[in-house]
ZAMARGU-4260 file (C-alpha; in steps of 0.2 Angstrom, whole numbers, plus 5000, padded with zeros to 4 digits):
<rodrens>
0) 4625/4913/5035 | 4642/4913/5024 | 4642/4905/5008 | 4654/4890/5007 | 4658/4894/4992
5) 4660/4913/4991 | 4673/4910/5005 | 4682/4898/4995 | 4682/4909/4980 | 4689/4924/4992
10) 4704/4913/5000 | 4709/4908/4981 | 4710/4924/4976 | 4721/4928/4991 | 4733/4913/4992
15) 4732/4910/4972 | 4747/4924/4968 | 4757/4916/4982 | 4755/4899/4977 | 4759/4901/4961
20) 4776/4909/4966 | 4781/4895/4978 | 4794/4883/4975 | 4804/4871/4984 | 4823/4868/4979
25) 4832/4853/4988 | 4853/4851/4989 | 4865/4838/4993 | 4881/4842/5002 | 4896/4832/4995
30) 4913/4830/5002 | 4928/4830/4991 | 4929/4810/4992 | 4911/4810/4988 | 4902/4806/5004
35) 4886/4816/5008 | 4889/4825/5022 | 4874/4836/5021 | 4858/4845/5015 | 4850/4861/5012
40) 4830/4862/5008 | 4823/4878/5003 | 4806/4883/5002 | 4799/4899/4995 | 4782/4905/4997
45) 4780/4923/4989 | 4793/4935/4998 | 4795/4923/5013 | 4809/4908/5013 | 4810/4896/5025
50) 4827/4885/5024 | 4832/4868/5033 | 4853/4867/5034 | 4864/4853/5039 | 4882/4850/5036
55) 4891/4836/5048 | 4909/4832/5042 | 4923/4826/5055 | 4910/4826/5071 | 4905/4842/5068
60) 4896/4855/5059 | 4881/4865/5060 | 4861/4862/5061 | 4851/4877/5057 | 4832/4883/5051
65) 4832/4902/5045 | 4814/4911/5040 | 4819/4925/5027 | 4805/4939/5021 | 4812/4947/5006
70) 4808/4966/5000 | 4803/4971/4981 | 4822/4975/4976 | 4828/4955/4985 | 4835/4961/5002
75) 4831/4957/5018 | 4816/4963/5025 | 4817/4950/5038 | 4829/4937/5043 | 4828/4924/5058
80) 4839/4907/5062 | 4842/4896/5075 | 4853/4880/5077 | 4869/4877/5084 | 4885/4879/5078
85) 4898/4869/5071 | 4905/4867/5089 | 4888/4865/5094 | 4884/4881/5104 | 4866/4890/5101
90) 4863/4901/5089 | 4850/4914/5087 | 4850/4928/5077 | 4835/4941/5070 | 4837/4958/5056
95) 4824/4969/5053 | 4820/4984/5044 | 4807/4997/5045 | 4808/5018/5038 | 4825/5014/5034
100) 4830/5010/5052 | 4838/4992/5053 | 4840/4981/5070 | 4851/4966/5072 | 4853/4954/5087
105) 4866/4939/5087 | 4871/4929/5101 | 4887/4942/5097 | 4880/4957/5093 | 4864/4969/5096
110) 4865/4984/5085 | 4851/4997/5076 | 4855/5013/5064 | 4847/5022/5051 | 4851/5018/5034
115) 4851/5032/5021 | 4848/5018/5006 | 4845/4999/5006 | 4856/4984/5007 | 4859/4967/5011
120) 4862/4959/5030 | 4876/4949/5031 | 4872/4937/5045 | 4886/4927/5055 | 4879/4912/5055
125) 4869/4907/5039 | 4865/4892/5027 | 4870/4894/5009 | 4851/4901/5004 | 4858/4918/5011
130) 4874/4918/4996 | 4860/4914/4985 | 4848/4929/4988 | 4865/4939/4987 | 4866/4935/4970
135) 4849/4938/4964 | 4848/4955/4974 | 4866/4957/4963 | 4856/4953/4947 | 4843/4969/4951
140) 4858/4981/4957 | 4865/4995/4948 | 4883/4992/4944 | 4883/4975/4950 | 4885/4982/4969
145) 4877/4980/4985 | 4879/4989/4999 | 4880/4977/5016 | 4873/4977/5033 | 4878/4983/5044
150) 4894/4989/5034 | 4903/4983/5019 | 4900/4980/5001 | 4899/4968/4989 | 4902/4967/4971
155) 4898/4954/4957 | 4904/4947/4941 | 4900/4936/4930 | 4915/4926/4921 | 4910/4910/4911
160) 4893/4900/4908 | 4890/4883/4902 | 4876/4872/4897 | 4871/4857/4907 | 4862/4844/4902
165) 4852/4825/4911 | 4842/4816/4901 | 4831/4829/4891 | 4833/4842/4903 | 4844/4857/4901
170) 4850/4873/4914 | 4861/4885/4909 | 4872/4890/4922 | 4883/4907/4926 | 4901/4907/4935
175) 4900/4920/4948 | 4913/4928/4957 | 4908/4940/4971 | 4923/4951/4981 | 4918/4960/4994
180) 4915/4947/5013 | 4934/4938/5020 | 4949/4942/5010 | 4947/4931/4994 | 4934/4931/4980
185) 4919/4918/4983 | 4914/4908/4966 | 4896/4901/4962 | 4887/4894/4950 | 4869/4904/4946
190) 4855/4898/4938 | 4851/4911/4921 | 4838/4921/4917 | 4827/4936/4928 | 4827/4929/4946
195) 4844/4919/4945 | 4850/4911/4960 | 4861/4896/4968 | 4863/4882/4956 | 4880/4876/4965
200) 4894/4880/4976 | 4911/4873/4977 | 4923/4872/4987 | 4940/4866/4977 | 4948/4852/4989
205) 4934/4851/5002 | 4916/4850/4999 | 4901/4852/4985 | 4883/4861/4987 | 4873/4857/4972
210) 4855/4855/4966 | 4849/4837/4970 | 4851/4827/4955 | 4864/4835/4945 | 4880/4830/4954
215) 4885/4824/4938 | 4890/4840/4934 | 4901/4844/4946 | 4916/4837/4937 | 4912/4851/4923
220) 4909/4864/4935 | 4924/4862/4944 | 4935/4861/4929 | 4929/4879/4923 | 4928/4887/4940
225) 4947/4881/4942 | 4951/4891/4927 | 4944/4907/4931 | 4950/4905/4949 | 4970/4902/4941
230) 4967/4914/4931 | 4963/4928/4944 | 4978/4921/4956 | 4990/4921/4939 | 4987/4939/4938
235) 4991/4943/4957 | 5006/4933/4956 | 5012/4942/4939 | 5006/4958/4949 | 5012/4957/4969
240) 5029/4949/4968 | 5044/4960/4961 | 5060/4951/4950 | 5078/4953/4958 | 5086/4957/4942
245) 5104/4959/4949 | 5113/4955/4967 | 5108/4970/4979 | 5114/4974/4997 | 5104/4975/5013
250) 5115/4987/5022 | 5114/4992/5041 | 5102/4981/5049 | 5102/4969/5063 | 5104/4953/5061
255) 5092/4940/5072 | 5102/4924/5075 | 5090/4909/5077 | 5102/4898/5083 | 5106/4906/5099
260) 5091/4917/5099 | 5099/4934/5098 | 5101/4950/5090 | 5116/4954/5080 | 5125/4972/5081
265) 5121/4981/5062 | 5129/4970/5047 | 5127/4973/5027 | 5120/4955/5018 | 5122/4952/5000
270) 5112/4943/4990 | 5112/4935/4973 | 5104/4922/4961 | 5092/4916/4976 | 5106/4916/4991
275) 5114/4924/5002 | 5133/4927/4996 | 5142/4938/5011 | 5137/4944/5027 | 5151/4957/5032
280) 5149/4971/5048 | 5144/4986/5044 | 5157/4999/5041 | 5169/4987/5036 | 5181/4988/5021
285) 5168/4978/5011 | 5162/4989/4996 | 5148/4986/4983 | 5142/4995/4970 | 5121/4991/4965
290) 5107/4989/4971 | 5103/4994/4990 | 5092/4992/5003 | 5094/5003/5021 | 5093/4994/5035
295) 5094/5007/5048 | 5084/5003/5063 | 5074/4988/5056 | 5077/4970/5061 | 5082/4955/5047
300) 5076/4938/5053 | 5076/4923/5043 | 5058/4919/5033 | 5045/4911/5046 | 5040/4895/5047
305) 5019/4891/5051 | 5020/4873/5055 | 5002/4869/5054 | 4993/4875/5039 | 4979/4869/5027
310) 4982/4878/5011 | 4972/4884/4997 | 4977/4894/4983 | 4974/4909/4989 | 4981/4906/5008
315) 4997/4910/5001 | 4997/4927/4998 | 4990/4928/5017 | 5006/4919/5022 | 5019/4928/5014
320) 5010/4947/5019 | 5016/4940/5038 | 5032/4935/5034 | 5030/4917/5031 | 5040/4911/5018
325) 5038/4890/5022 | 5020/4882/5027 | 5017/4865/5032 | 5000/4857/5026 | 4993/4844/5038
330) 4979/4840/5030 | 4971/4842/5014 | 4965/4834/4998 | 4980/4827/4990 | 4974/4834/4974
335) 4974/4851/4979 | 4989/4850/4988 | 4998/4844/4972 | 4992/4858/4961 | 4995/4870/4973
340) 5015/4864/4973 | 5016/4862/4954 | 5007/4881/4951 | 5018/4887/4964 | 5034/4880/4955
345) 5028/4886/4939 | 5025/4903/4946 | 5006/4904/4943 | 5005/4907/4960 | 5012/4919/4974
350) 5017/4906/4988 | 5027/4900/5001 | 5040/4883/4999 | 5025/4869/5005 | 5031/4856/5017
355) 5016/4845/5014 | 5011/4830/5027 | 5002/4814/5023 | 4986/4812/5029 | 4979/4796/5033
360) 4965/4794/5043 | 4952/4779/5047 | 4934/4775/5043 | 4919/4781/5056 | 4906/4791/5057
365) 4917/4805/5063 | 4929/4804/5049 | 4938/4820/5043 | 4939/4820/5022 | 4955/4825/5021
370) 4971/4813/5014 | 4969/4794/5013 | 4957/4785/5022 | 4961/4767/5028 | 4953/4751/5037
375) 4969/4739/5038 | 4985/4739/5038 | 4989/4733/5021 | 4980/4749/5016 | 4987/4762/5027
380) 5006/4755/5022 | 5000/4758/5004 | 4994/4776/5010 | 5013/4778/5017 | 5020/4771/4999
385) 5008/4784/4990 | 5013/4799/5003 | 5033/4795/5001 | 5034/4792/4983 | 5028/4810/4980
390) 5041/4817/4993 | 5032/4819/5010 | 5043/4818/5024 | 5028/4818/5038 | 5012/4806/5042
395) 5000/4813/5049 | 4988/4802/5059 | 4970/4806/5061 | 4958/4804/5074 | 4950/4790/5068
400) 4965/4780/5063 | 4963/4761/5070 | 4974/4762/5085 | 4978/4746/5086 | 4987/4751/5066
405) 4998/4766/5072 | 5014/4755/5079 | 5018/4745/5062 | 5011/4761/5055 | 5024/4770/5063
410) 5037/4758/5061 | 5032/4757/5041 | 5034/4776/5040 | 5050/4778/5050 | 5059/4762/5038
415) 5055/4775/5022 | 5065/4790/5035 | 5048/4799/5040 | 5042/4806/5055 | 5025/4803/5061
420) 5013/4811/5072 | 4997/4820/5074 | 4980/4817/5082 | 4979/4804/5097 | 4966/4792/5088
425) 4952/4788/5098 | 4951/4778/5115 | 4970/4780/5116 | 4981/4791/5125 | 4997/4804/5124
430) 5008/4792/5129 | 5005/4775/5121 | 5005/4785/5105 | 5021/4791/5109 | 5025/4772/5114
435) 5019/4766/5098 | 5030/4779/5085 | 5023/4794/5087 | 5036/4807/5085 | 5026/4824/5085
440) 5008/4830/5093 | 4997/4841/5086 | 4985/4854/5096 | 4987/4857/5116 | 4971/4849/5118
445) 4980/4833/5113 | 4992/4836/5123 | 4983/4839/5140 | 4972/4825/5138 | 4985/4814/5142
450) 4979/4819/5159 | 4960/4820/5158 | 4955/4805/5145 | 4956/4786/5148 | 4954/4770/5136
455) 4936/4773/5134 | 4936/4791/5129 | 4928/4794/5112 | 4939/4810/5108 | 4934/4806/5091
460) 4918/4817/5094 | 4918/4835/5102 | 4922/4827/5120 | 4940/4831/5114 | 4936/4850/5115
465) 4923/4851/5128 | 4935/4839/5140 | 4949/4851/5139 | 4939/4866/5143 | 4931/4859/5158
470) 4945/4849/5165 | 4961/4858/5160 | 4959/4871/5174 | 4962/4857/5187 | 4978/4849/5183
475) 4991/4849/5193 | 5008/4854/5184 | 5018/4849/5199 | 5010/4832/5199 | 5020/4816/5197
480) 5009/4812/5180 | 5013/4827/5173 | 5031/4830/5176 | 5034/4807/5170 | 5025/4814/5154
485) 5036/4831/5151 | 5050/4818/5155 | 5042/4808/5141 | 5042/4821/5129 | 5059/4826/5132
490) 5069/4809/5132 | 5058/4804/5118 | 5061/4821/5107 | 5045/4823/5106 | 5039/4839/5097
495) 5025/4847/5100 | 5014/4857/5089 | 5003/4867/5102 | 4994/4878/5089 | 4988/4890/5103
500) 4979/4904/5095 | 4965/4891/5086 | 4963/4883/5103 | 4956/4903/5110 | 4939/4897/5104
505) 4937/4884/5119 | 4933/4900/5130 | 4925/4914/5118 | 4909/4920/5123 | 4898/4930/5111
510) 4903/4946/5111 | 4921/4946/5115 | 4934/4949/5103 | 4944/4933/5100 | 4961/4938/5111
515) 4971/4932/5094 | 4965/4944/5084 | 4960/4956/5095 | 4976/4968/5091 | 4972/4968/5071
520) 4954/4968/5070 | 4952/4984/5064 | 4965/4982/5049 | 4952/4968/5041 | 4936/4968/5032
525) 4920/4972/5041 | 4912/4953/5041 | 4929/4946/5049 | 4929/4961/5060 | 4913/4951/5067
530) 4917/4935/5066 | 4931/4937/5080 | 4915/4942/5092 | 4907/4927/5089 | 4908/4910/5099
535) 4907/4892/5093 | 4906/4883/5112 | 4893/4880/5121 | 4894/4890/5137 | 4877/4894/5147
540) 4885/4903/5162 | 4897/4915/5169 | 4902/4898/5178 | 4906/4890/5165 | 4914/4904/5157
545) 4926/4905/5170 | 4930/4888/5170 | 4936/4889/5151 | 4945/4902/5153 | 4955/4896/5166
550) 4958/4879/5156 | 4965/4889/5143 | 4974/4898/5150 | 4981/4883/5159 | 4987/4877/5143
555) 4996/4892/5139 | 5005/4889/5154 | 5008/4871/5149 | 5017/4877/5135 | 5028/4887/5144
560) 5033/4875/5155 | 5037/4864/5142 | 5049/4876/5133 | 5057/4878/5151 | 5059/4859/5152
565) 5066/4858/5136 | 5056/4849/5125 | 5053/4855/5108 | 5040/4868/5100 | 5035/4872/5084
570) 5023/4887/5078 | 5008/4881/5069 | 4991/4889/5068 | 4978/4880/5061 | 4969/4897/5061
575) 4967/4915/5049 | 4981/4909/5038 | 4998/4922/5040 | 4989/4934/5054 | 4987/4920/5066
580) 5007/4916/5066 | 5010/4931/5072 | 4996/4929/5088 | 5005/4912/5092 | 5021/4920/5095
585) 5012/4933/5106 | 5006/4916/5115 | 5023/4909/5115 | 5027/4926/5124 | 5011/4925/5136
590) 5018/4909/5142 | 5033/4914/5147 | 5046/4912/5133 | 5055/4925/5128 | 5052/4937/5110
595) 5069/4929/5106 | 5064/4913/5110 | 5047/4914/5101 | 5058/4918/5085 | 5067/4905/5088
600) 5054/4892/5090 | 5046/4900/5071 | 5063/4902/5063 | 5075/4886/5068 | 5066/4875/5076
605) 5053/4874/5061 | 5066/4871/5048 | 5076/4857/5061 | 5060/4846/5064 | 5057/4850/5045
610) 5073/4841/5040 | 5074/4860/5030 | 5090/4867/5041 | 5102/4865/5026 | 5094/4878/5017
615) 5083/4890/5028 | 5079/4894/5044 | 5093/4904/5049 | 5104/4920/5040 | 5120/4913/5034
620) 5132/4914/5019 | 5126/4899/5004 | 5108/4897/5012 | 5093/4902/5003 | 5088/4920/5004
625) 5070/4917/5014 | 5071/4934/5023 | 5059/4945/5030 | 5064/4966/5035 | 5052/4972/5049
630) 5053/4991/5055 | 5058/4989/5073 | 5064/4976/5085 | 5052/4960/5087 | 5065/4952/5099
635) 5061/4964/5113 | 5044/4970/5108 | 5035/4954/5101 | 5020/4964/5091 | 5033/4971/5081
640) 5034/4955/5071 | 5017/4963/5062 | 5027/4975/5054 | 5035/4969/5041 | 5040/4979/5028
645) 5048/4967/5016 | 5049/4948/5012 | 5063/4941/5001 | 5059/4923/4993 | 5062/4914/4978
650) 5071/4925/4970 | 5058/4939/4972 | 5053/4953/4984 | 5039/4956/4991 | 5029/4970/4999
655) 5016/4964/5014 | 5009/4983/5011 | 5003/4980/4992 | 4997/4960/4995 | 4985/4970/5011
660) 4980/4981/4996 | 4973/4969/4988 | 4967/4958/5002 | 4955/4971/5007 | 4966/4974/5023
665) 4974/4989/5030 | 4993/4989/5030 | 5004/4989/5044 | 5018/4997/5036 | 5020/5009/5022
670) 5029/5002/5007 | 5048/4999/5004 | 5061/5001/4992 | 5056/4995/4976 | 5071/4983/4970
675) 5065/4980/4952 | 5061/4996/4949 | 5077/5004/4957 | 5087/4990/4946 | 5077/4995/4929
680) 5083/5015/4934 | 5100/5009/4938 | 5102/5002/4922 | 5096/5017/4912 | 5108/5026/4920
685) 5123/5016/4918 | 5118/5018/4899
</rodrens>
């Protein structure tokens, strides 16, 4: 007979070591407007984790459970999630490792290899627990560097610390900057000590992960982390844009004319103090003695417009590497965007000319965060007040936005001489938008759901992605309804904003390449490099597979016939900031529409429905010298736009091949002429 008691004894001694070592940490998910939008439970038993994840903000976000088994030197011996994505597709994904041979299935991927020494897997869909054991695997590293699985690396330091303190509690906590996954640094707050790990994560102008029950220290945090964050894009801008010291010549070069869409025989541009100052025919009886840049066989086209952006400060640097020399924000924390503009002017950051828009959007359960939110009309006029008083020429409606409010909204906006447009709020369509002020529409989905929705369509929720991509397939272009609507758009001069490289998503299985990017993958880091193959939708079938790809490709149709119908485009994105302007226009192209008109619509017609035409958009004497040089001829070959060689804004030059550099991303051109430098030598020889 077993002894109760000696059984007892034997389990204690067993379990004693691992409960001694478990531990349960609990965070709260904040918006920037302070809502709580989500959670994050961990729970730690030895070397095993096991972490609840859930984030919901605008009608979606992502629900996930991961099981992680950690080795001796805290990497993954293990790692298992499932959930769905933000977009509410099924996730399942599993690492292992054993004699140094690794194996990895995604709903993307399926990969094994030998490994000659250990690192960390980087999974593609993961709660914030995975950042966190990063860090403490970071902590136990040699050189603060960790190799990642399946490729890639990350480093860490640490730049700042603070104490906190509640009541008679007190954590010390570390400000960590890691570089190494996407294109910019990633900041955390870790706990101190021998096993540190996430305290806090914060996202400036978005959202908040912290410990449950210190949320007062967020104010603190973010103040200190907004410092060492400025102070690293201080330094890039100091580094990565080059002075114009003196006027200089851009001789030989092609001219593209945005206003009739065409490209000029070879001409010689001048420019000084900011502007161009003469435009003169190559080999004409013009002479200048200075500064020069050769022009021979390359393309000059006026800086590009991305109409649809939400900025950060880092997004810029993304931007002007592609050429784009003037972002519209349509969406963002007011805060964020106004520092942004007043860094930018005061040269602490390297950064486009910022056209923001004023967001407003209403109260629901699907709310976005972004802007101003209303619930009458008394406050969404004051939100209008707000946005015009500090110079915003656009509204931008939201999805919640009472739409019973957007016709005196609209007529409130347009009194102060601003457009207005955006979303369709919910149970309303297209064209009673249109009918009640809207003078823009944001996204192709949108727009083609004029034809699929009715008055009792909630596209608040996902039904505004998933409607779309089942239905789009079916409409009929040569339908009465649809040509009364393209009659709409054009009598009403309507523009639309189709932002068709984010909409590629609507039909991305696991394991394709997202089309977008599928041309430059192999120029970016190895994490972004496996996003692209990883889908959000949820699509169970080849059937339904084929259905979305049919609708989407319908809507790239749809914007083709628009542009033959003559209603107005704009290029936005709403997608990899900079890289993603260039797959719209290869989009644009798709559809139908011509290189030179795809110029066009990125060039021109961003600067007219931007009221910014007097200075920009196009090359001609006394405008602004927003200019970008690309090594070859975009107006017949569109994918030439990626290779851009130089950009010429504010007053400085810039090389895309040096921002790449930096970004962690392979150049598409070799570097050009250093202006500043040939200035400096100029100078030393006049002497």
């Amino acid at each position: 007979m077993i002894h109760f008691r000696k059984v007892l004894l034997a389990l204690l001694l067993i379990w004693a070591p691992i409960l001694a070592n478990s531990s349960e940490v609990e965070y709260v998910i904040l918006l920037e407007n302070g809502v709580e939008a989500g959670h994050q439970t961990v729970k730690r038993h030895g070397n095993r984790i096991d972490v609840n994840f859930n984030f919901k903000e605008n009608g979606r976000g992502p629900t996930l459970k991961e099981r992680i088994i950690l080795a001796a030197d805290g990497t993954m011996k293990h790692y298992r999630v499932s959930g769905t994505s933000e977009m509410g597709g099924e996730i399942h994904e599993s690492f292992t490792i054993k004699n140094n041979f690794i194996q990895w299935h995604s709903n993307s991927e399926d990969g094994s290899k030998k490994i000659n020494k250990n690192g960390f897997y980087l999974p593609m869909n993961s709660s914030w627990e995975v950042n966190s054991l990063m860090i403490g695997a970071l902590s136990k590293s040699k050189n603060n560097y960790l190799p990642l699985l399946p490729s890639g690396g990350l480093k860490q330091e640490v730049l700042d610390e603070i104490m906190l303190k509640k009541g008679l509690q007190r954590q010390k906590v570390k400000l960590i900057m890691q570089v190494g996954i996407g294109l910019k640094p990633d900041f955390f707050w870790a706990t101190s000590g021998k096993n540190p790990r996430l305290f806090a994560a914060i996202i400036p102008g978005y959202s908040y992960l912290v410990e449950k029950g210190w949320e007062e220290s967020l104010t603190a945090l973010s103040e200190k982390q907004n410092l060492a964050n400025q102070k690293t894009l201080s330094q890039k801008a100091q580094q990565l844009q080059h002075p114009i010291y003196r006027p200089f010549l851009i001789k030989n070069i092609r001219l593209f004319d945005s206003k009739n869409a065409f490209l000029t025989e070879p001409h010689d541009v001048l420019i000084d103090d900011k502007r161009i100052v003469n435009i003169t025919p190559t080999n004409s009886s013009y002479e200048f003695e200075g500064d020069t840049i050769d022009g021979t066989g390359k393309t000059l086209l006026p800086g590009l417009f991305d109409m649809h952006t939400h900025i950060n400060k880092w997004s810029g640097l993304y931007h002007l590497s592609a050429g784009v020399t003037t972002v519209r924000d349509m969406g963002n924390s007011n805060t964020e965007v106004q520092e942004i503009i007043r860094d930018s002017a005061n040269n602490q950051l390297l950064f486009p000319h910022i056209i923001p828009a004023g967001f407003i959007e209403g109260k629901s359960e699907y709310s976005s965060s972004d802007g101003i939110m209303i619930e009458n009309l008394e406050q969404a006029k004051q939100a209008v007040d707000w946005y015009a008083e500090h110079g915003y020429r656009h509204i931008k409606i939201y999805s919640s936005f009472p739409n019973q409010l957007v016709k005196e909204t609209s007529v409130y906006a347009h009194e102060k001489d601003m457009t207005v447009g955006g979303h369709v709020p919910g149970f309303m369509k297209a064209d009673e938008a249109i009918e009640s002020g809207f003078n823009e529409l944001n996204h192709i989905n949108q727009v083609v759901l004029n034809f699929l929705s009715d008055n009792l369509t909630d596209t608040r929720t996902l039904e505004r992605f998933y409607l779309p991509a089942e239905q789009t397939g079916s409409i009929d272009f040569n339908s009465q309804k649809v040509k009364a609507f393209i009659k709409l758009l054009k009598d009403r001069e309507i523009t639309i904003d189709p932002t068709l490289s984010a909409f590629d998503f609507i039909k991305q299985q696991d394991g394709e390449m997202a089309d977008p990017f599928a041309s430059i993958s192999e120029h970016l880091p190895p994490d972004l490099q496996r996003s692209f193959k990883t889908g959000t939708m949820n699509i169970p079938d080849i059937t339904t597979a084929n259905r979305y790809k049919n609708s989407y490709n319908k809507m790239i149709e749809f914007v083709g016939l628009l542009h033959k119908n003559g209603v107005s485009i704009v290029a936005g994105t709403d997608t990899l900031a900079g890289f993603g302007l260039h797959s719209e226009l290869e989009l644009y192209v798709k559809a139908g529409i011509s290189p030179s008109d795809a110029l066009q619509i990125a060039t021109w017609n961003g600067a007219k429905v931007s009221k910014t035409l007097h200075d920009r958009g196009s090359i001609e004497v006394n405008k602004l010298a927003d200019l970008i040089i690309v090594d070859g001829d975009p107006t017949t070959n569109i994918e030439d736009i990626r290779k851009i060689s130089t950009v010429i804004t504010n007053g400085k030059v810039i090389y895309p091949h040096e921002l790449h550099v930096a970004l962690g991303v392979k150049p598409f051109v070799s570097g050009g002429i250093n202006i500043a430098e040939q200035s400096t030598t100029n100078r030393q020889l006049n002497k």
